[in-house]
C-alpha positions as CSV (number, residue, x, y, z in Angstrom):
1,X,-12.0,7.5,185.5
2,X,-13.2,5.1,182.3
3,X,-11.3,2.1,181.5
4,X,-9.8,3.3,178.1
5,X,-8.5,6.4,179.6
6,X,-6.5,4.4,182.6
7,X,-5.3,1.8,180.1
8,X,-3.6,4.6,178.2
9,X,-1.8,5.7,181.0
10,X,-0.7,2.1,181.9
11,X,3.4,2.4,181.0
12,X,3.4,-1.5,181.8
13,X,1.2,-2.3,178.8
14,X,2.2,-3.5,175.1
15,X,2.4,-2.2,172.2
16,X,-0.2,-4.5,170.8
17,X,-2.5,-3.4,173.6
18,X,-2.2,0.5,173.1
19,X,-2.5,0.3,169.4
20,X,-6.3,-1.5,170.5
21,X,-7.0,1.1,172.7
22,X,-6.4,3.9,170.1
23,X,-8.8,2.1,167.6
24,X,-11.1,1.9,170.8
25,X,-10.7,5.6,171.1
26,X,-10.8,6.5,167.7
27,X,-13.9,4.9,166.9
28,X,-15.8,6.5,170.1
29,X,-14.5,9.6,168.9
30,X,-16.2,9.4,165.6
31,X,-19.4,8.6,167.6
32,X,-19.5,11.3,169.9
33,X,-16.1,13.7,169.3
34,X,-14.8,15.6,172.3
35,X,-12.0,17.3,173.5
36,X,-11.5,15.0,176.1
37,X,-11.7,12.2,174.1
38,X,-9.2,13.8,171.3
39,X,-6.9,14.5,174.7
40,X,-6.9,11.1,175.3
41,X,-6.1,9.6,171.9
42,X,-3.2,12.2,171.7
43,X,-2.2,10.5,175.4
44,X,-2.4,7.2,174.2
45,X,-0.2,8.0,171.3
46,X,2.1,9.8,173.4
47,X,2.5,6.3,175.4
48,X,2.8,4.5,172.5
49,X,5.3,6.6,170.7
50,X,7.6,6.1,174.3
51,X,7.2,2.8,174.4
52,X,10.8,0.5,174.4
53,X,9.1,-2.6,172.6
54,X,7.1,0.2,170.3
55,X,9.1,-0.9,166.6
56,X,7.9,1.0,164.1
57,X,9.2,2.1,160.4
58,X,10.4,5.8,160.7
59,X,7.3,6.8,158.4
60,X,5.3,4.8,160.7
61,X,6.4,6.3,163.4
62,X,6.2,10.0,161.6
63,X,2.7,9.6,161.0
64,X,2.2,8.4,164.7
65,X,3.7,12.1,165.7
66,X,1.6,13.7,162.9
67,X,-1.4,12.3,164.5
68,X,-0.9,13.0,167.8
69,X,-0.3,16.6,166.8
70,X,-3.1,16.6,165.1
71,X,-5.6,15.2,168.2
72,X,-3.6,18.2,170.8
73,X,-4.8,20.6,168.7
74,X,-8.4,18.8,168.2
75,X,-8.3,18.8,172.2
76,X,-7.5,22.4,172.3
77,X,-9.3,24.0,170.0
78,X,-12.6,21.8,171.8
């Protein structure tokens, strides 16, 4: 298990923290795309959406769900 993909399933984590780790994915993604990797941004925007300290503005937070639509269907379509 790689580092990015534990700290996205960290619930304990912050907001500020999960927002890095998407950039982190998204950025690897672009290097070398996978569906494992989209699978894993989708996940880490999953934990962010749930997250109690997560304040966003509702389009903010729309385009959060948008996006992690957008990677599950990256992840299963491969």
């Amino acid at each position: 298990m790689t580092v990015e993909s534990c700290v996205c399933a960290d619930a304990a984590l912050s907001p500020d923290l999960l927002q890095e780790s998407l950039r982190f994915l998204l950025m690897r993604y672009a290097r070398s795309p996978s569906p494992s990797t989209a699978g894993r941004i989708a996940a880490c925007l999953d934990g962010l959406l749930a997250h109690p300290e997560f304040k966003a503005a509702p389009g903010d937070r729309c385009t959060y769900r948008r996006m992690r639509s957008y990677w599950r269907l990256v992840e299963r379509l491969g």
